[in-house]
N, C-alpha and C positions, 0 to 999 in steps of 0.2 A: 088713697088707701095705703096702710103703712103692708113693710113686705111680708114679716113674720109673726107669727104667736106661739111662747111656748108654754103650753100645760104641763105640771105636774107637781112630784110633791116638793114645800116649799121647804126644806131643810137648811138647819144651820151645821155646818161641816165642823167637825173637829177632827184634824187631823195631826194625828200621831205618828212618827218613827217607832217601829218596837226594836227590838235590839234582838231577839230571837225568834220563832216561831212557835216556843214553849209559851207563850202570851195568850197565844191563838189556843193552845190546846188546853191550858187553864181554866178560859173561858168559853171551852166546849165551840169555838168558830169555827166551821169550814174554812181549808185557806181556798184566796178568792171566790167566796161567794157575799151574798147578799143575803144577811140574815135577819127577820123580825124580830124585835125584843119590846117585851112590856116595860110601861115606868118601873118597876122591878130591878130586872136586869139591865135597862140603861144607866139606873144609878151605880150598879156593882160594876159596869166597865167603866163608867166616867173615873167611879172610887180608884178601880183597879190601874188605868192608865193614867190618871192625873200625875203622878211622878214622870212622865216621860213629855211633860211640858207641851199641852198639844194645841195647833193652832185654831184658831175660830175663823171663820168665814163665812157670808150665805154662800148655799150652794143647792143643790139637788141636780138630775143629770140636765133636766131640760131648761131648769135655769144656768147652767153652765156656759150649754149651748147658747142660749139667749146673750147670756154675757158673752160672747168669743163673737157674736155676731152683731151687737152691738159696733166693740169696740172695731170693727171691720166698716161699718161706717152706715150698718143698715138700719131704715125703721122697726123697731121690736116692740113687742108687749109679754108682759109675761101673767098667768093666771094659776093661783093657787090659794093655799089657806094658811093662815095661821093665828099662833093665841093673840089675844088680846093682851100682850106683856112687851117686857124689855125685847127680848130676842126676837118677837115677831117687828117693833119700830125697828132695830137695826137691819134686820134682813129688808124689808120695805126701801128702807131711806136707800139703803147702798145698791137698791136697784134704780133709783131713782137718781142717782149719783151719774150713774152709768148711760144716762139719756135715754131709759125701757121705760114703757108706758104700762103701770103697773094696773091690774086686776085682783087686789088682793082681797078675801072674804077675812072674815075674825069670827072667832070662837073663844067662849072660856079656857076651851083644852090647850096649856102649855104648847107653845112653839116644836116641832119637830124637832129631831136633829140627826145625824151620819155621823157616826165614830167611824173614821177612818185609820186602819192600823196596815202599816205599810213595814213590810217585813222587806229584811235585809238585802231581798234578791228583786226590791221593788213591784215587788207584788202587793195587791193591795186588797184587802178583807174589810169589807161593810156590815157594822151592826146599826140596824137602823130603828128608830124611837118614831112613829112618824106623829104620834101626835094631834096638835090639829091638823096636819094635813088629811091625815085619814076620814078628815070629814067633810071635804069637798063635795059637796050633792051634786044632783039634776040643778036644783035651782043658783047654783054659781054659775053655771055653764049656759049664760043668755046669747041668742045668736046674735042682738045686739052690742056684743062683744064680736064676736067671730065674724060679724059679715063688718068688722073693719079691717080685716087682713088676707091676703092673695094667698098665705100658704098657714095651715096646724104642724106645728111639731110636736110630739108627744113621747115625753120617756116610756120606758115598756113596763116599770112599777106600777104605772097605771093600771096596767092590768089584771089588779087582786083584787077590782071594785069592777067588775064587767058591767054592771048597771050604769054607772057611770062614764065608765069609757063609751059604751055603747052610744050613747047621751050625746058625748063629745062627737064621734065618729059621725052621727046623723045628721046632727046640726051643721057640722062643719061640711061633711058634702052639698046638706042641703043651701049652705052658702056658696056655694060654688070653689070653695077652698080645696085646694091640695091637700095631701097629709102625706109626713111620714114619722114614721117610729121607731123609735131607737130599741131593742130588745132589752135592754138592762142587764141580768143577769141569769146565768142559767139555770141555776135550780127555780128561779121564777118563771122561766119557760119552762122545765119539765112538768111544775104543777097546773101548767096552765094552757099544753100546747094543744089541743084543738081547737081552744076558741081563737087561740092565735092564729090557727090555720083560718079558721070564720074570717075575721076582720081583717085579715093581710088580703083574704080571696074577697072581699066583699066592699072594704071601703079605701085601706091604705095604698098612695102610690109608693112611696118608698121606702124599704125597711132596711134598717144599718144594723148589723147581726157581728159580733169577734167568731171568731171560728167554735167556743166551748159552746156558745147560745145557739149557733145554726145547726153544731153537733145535737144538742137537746132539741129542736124543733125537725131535725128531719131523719135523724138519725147517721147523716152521713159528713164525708172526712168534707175541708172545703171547696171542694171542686166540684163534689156532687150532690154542695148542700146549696151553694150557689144555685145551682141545675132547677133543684127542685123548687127554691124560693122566687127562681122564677117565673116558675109555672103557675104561682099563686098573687102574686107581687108585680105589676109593672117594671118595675124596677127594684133588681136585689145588690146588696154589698155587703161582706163578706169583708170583714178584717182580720188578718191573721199576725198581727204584731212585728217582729221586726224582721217576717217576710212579703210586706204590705200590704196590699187588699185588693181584691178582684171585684169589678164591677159589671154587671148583665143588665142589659134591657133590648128588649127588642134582638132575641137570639144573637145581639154581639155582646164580647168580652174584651173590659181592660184591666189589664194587669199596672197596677199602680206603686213603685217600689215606695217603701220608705226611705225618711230622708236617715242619713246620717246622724242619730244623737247621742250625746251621754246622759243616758235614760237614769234617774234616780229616785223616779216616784211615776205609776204608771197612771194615778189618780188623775180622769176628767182629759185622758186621752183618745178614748171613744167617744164624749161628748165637744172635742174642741174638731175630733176629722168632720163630726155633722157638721160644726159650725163651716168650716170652710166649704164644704162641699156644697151644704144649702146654697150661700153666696157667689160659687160659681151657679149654680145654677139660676139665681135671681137675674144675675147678671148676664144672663144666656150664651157661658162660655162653654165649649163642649166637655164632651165627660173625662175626656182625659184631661184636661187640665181643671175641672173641678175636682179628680180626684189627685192632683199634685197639689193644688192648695190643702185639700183636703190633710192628706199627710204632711205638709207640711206644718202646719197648726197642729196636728196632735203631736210632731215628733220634739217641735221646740216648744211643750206642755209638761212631756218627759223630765226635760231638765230641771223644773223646779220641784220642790214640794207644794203640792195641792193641784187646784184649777184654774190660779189664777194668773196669767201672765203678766207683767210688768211692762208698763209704757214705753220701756227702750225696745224691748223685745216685739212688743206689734208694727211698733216704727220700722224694724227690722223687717218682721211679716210684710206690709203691707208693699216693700222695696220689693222685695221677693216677687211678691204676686204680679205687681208689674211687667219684672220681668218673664214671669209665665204666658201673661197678656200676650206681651209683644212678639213671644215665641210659640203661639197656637193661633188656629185659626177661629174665628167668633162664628 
């Protein structure tokens, strides 16, 4: 049985440095949020950002995650959709690249994509196109898929197709599968937070929340949003940036600092802490040192632009995690 699987939408990233935040307000963006755009306005940001040289990669949040846990050395699969075009064969291949056992579905409908615009103070504003993603059915989600892996990881974008998600969440309990889910972004929990409250109380064991999303989901600061996401969640965490992340289960708390970095792109830093943390916990190390890998992967994610880290740099990770090994208890 391979360890992980992660759902969601399958996006090709383009990611942009903007040079001010007049960028963002031109094309009417919430900064940091996660916003829908029609074929429409995907092309008038593409238009509008194409001078600021932006780079391509697959990405979406739970394939990030899949990729960061990948190259950490675990069996992965990752499932989603995309066109039947150029960008959906590259997205495919370069997960295949990466030794993930792909579940991809095809559609007519053009490949997804994430414009990513990353203002000055490394902040980072998603306009997202999704494309074919947006048409992942019931029928891609076969539990003979799901009953090949021990745990579901699922971005929280999922969550604007409930029929779907619902879909996933059943089948993957009814395989005997763990789940946990990454909230995505806040204004996507504000429009969506009772059902969130449904499926955290009913199917998810672990949800990974930054402090704005757990603000929109319970209304409270992160101390006592932790509180109540535990009351619904197995297991709740709670990321608070570069005062790190607090973790609850089971009425105890760890406070997890961050590491040390020169942060210059904050892009696929929430989905590299899942990645680590998943992986301590496959490897059944306790919570404090899943959540020191954990931040450890998202804080050397920091220093580059995008999500994807470079081969010297995991080399480096994986030195690291040893030595967290050999200084906690299993």
């Amino acid at each position: 049985m391979k360890h992980i699987l992660g759902i969601g939408n399958a996006l090709v990233d383009m990611i942009t440095s903007i040079p001010g935040d007049d960028v963002l307000h031109h094309l009417s963006l919430p900064k940091g949020s996660m916003t829908l755009v029609d074929a429409a306005l995907a092309q008038n940001i593409t238009k509008t950002t194409s001078k600021f040289s932006p780079k391509l990669t697959s990405g979406g949040s739970a394939a990030n995650t899949i990729f960061g846990l990948a190259h950490l050395g675990l069996q992965v699969g990752y499932l989603g959709k995309t066109g039947k075009d150029e960008l959906g064969e590259i997205y495919e291949n370069d997960l295949k690249a990466c030794g993930i056992t792909t579940h991809i579905s095809k559609s007519t409908t053009p490949t997804g994509r994430a414009v990513a615009l990353i203002s000055p103070d490394s902040e980072r504003t998603f306009a997202v196109y999704l494309g074919a993603a947006l048409e992942l059915s019931p029928y891609d989600i076969m539990e003979s898929i799901l009953a090949q892996y021990a745990h579901v990881h699922i971005e929280g974008y999922q969550v604007q197709n409930h029929e779907v998600l619902l879909k996933i969440l059943e089948r993957a309990q009814a395989c005997g599968c763990s789940i946990s889910l990454d909230l995505a972004s806040y204004n996507v929990v504000e429009e969506n937070r009772e059902f969130l409250q449904y499926i955290l109380n009913n199917y998810v064991n672990i949800v990974f929340a930054n402090e704005e999303e757990a603000r929109a989901l319970t209304g409270e600061e992160p101390i006592g949003a932790l509180d109540k996401l535990s009351q619904i969640c197995p297991m709740a965490i709670v990321k608070i940036g570069k005062n790190g992340s607090m973790i609850k289960t089971n009425e105890k708390v760890w406070k997890i600092d961050a590491i040390e970095a020169n942060a210059i792109d904050s892009t696929g830093a929430g989905d590299m802490y899942a990645s680590g943390f998943l992986y301590g916990l496959v490897h059944h190390y306790d919570i404090g040192t899943s959540g020191k890998i954990a931040s450890l992967v998202a804080g050397k994610v920091t220093e580059i632009e995008g999500a994807r880290l470079p081969g010297l740099v995991w080399d480096e990770i994986r030195q690291q995690i040893q030595w967290f090994i050999k200084n906690s208890v299993r």
